[in-house]
NUKE-424036 format. One record per residue (C-alpha): x, z, y. Coordinates in steps of 0.5 Angstrom, whole numbers, padded with zeros to 4 digits, always signed. Layout:
<atoms>
XZY ...
</atoms>
This chain:
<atoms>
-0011-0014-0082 -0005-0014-0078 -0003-0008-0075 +0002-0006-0071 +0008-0001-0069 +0007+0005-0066 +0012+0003-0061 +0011-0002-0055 +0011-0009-0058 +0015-0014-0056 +0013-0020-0050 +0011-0024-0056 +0007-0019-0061 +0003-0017-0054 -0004-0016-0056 -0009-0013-0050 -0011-0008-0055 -0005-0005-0054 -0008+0002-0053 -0015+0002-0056 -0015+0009-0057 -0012+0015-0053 -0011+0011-0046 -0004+0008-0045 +0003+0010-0044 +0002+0018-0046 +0010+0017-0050 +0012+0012-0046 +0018+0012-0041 +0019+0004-0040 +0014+0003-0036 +0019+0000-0030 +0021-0005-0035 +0015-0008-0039 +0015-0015-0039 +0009-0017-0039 +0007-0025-0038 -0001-0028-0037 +0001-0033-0041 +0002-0028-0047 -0005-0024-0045 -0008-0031-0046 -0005-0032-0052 -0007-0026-0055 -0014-0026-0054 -0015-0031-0060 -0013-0025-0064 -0017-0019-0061 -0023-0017-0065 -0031-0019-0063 -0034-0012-0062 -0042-0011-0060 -0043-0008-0053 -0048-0002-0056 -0054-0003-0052 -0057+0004-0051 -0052+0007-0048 -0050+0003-0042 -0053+0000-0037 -0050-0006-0031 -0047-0002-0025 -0045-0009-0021 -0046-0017-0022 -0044-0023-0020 -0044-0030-0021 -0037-0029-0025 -0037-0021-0027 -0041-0016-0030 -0039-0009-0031 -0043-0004-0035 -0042+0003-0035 -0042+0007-0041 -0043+0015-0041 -0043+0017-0048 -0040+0014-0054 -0045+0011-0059 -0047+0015-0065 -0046+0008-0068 -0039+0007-0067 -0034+0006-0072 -0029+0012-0074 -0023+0011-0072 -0017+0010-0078 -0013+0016-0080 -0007+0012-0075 -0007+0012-0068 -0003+0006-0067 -0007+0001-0064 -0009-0005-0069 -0012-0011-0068 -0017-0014-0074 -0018-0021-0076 -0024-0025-0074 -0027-0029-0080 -0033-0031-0082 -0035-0027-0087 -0034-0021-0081 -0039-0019-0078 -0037-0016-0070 -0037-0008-0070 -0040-0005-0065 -0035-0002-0060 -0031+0004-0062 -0028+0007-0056 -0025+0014-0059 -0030+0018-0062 -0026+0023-0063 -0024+0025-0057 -0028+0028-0051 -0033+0024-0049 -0031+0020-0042 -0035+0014-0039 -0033+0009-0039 -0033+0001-0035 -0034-0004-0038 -0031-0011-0035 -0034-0018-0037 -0030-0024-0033 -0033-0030-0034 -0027-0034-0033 -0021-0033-0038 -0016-0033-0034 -0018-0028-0029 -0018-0023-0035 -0012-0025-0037 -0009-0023-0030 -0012-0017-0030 -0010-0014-0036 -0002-0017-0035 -0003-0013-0028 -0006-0007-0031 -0001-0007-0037 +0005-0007-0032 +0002-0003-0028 +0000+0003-0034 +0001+0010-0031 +0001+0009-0024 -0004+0013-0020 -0010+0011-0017 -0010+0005-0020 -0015+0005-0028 -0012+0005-0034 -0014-0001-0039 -0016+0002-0045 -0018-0003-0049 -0020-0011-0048 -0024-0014-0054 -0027-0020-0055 -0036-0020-0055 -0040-0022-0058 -0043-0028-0057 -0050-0025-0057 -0048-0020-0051 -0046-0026-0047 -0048-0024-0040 -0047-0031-0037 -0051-0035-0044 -0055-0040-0041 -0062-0038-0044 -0064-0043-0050 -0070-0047-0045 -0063-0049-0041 -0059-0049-0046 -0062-0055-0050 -0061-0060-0045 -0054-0060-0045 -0049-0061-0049 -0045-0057-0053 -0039-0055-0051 -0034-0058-0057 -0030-0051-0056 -0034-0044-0055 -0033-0040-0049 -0031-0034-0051 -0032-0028-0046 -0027-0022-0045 -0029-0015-0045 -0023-0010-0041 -0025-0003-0042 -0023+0002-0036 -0025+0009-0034 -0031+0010-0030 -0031+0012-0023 -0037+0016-0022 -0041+0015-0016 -0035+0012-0012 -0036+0012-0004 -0035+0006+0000 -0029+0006+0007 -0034+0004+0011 -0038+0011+0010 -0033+0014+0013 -0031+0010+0019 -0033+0016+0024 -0030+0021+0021 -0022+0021+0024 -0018+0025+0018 -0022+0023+0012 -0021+0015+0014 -0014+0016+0015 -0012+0019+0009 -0015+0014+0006 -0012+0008+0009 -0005+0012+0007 -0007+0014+0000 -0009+0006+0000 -0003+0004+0004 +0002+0008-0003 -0002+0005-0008 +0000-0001-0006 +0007+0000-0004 +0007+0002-0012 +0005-0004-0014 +0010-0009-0009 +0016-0004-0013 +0013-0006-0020 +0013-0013-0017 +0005-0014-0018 +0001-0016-0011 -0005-0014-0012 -0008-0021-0007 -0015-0018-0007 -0015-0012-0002 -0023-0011+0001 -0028-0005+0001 -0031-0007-0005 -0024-0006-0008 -0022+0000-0006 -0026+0006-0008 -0026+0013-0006 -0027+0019-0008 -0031+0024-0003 -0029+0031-0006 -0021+0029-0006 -0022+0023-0001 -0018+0019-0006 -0017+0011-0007 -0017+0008-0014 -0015+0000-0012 -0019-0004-0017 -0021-0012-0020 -0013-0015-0020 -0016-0021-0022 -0013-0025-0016 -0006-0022-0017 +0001-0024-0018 +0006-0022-0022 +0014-0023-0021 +0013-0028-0015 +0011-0033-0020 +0004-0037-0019 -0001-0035-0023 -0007-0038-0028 -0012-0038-0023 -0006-0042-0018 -0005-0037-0013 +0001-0034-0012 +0001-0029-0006 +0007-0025-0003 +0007-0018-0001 +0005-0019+0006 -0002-0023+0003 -0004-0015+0001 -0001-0012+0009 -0005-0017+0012 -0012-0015+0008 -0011-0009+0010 -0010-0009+0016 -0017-0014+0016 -0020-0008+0012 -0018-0003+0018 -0022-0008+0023 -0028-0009+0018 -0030-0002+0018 -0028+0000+0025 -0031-0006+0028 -0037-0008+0023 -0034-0015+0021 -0037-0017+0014 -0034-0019+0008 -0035-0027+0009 -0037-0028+0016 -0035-0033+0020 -0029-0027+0023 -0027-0025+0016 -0025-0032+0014 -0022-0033+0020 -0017-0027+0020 -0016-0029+0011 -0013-0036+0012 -0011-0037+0020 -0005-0034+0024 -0008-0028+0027 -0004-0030+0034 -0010-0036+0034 -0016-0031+0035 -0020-0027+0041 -0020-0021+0039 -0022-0019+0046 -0030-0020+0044 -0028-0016+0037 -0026-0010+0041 -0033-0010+0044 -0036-0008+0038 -0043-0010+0041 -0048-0012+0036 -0042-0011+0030 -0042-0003+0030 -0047+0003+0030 -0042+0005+0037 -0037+0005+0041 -0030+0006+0038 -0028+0013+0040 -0021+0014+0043 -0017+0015+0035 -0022+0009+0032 -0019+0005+0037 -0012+0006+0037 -0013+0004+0030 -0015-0002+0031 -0009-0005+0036 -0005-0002+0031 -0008-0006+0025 -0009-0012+0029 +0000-0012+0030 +0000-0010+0022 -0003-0016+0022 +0000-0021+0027 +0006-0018+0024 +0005-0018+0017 +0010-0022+0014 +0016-0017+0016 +0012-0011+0015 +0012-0006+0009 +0007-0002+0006 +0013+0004+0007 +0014+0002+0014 +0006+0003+0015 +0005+0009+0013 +0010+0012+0016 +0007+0009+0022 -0001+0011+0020 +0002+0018+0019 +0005+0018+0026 -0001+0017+0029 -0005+0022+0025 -0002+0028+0027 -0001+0031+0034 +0006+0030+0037 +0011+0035+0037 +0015+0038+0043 +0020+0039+0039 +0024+0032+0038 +0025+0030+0031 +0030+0027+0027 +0031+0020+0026 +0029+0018+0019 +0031+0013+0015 +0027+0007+0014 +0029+0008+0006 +0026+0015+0006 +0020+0014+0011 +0016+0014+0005 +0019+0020+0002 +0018+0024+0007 +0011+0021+0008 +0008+0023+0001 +0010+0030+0002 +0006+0030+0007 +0000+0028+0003 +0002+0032-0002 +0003+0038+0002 -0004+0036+0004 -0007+0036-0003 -0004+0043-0004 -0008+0047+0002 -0014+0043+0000 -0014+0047-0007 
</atoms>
């Protein structure tokens, strides 16, 4: 048994198990200056325990020919109990062991829990490198454990009467199981496209998060409505799946390295798919991911005939010329700068002419705002 120290471990000790129990972080102050590389959460998969998913208490939530997510309301009765230390530990895997069932802090309060299966390995390792850099920050899913399954609980084995006429791999598959909080009946953008406030709050908390991000040097690079989940009750973001993400401007596992301006130009997209009805994987959306949006007609996107339940209202469609300039201009755009802009068009102008603030401060000054909105909501 190996286990490790109660502080941070080094970048070539760095296990993803590294806060199993009680969440992550709770006694860090080091946030901003953990280095964490895909590489070393690769490496360390091999060292992660093998855990049984418990089957009577979860079901799948989502799925998808490469991730399957379960939820888990309750901890099973069944879990193992937690040992007298807190520090995380990882368990070596021999043959003479048989996989436990999943612990997930049975002495603490019951809270559900999402369980993420990703099909390919190096997907998993850059999400649990993103997560871990960006432990702490808000609207964004803490990592609470990554484990190893179980052959058996393998979402994406084959069935036995296919899986006998083909040849055995000479190295088994392992699957990686991420553990996270489970956001409960989460809404999509799209709900609220009619609704003025509500949807510009949620493109600023958005437009935060990722400003955060960029800070901490991680490009989310997978910016879409099925990735940004949104809180009814608070109108609140939580920004989900960095398995397309890139860390310190480097290429990742899965070969793509994006840049900041990859995040502002899909979030100019997801603006424009939600005002103008344009659907993830449509010939439009293709177009406006991978092309110059100098190069295309949006004079027929604006007429929104067959694409939006109706016409764009005075409000809607102002957002539309400003995300489509987002996206023209993204390159040379920060999330700070379209904040600060989506903030200005939000509010009503004043007779009063206001200071010029300076571009440093812009997202400062913008958050206030935002948190200044929270405080009268109570």
């Amino acid at each position: 048994q190996l286990q490790l120290g109660p502080r941070e471990p080094t970048m070539h000790q760095l296990p993803p198990t590294f806060a199993a129990r009680g969440g992550i972080g709770d006694d860090d102050d080091t946030i901003e200056h953990l280095d964490v590389s895909e590489q070393a959460a690769l490496s360390s998969f091999v060292l992660l325990p093998e855990r049984r998913l418990p089957r009577a208490d979860i079901h799948i939530v989502s799925r998808s020919s490469k991730t399957v997510v379960y939820s888990l309301e309750e901890p099973a009765a069944s879990h193992v109990a937690s040992q007298s230390s807190d520090a995380p530990q990882l368990l070596s895997n021999t043959s003479a062991q048989a996989p436990r069932p999943l612990d997930l802090a049975p002495n603490r309060a019951p809270m559900p829990r999402a369980i993420k299966v990703t099909k390919k390995l190096a997907e998993a390792a850059v999400e649990v490198a993103a997560l871990h850099r960006l432990r702490g920050l808000k609207r964004v899913p803490p990592l609470l454990e990554c484990f190893r399954l179980a052959s058996s609980d393998d979402p994406f084995a084959e069935p036995q009467h296919q899986a006998h006429q083909r040849p055995k791999p000479a190295v088994a598959q392992s699957r990686v199981a991420i553990v996270t909080p489970f956001i409960r009946s989460p809404r999509s953008v799209r709900e609220f496209r009619d609704n003025e406030p509500a949807f510009k709050r949620i493109v600023r908390r958005l437009l935060r998060v990722l400003h955060e991000c960029h800070v901490r040097r991680v490009v989310h690079g997978d910016v879409r409505v099925a990735n940004i989940l949104v809180d009814s009750a608070k109108i609140d973001v939580t920004l989900i799946d960095f398995g397309f993400a890139t860390i310190d401007n480097r290429k990742s596992l899965i070969g793509n390295r994006n840049s900041s301006a990859e995040d502002v130009r899909q979030v100019a997209l997801v603006t424009l798919a939600v005002m103008c009805g344009i659907t993830y994987g449509s010939q439009d959306y293709s177009h406006l991911l991978r092309f110059e949006w100098y190069r295309f007609d949006f004079g027929m996107l604006l007429q929104c005939d067959n694409r939006a339940s109706s016409s764009l209202a005075k409000w809607q469609l102002e957002l539309v010329y400003l995300a489509i300039e987002w996206g023209r201009n993204c390159t040379k755009l920060s999330c700070s700068t379209m904040h600060e802009q989506l903030l200005a068009i939000s509010q009503p102008q004043s007779l009063v002419p206001q200071p010029q603030v300076k571009p440093a401060t812009a997202m400062a000054r913008s958050i206030e705002e935002d948190e200044r909105e929270e405080e009268a909501q109570g």
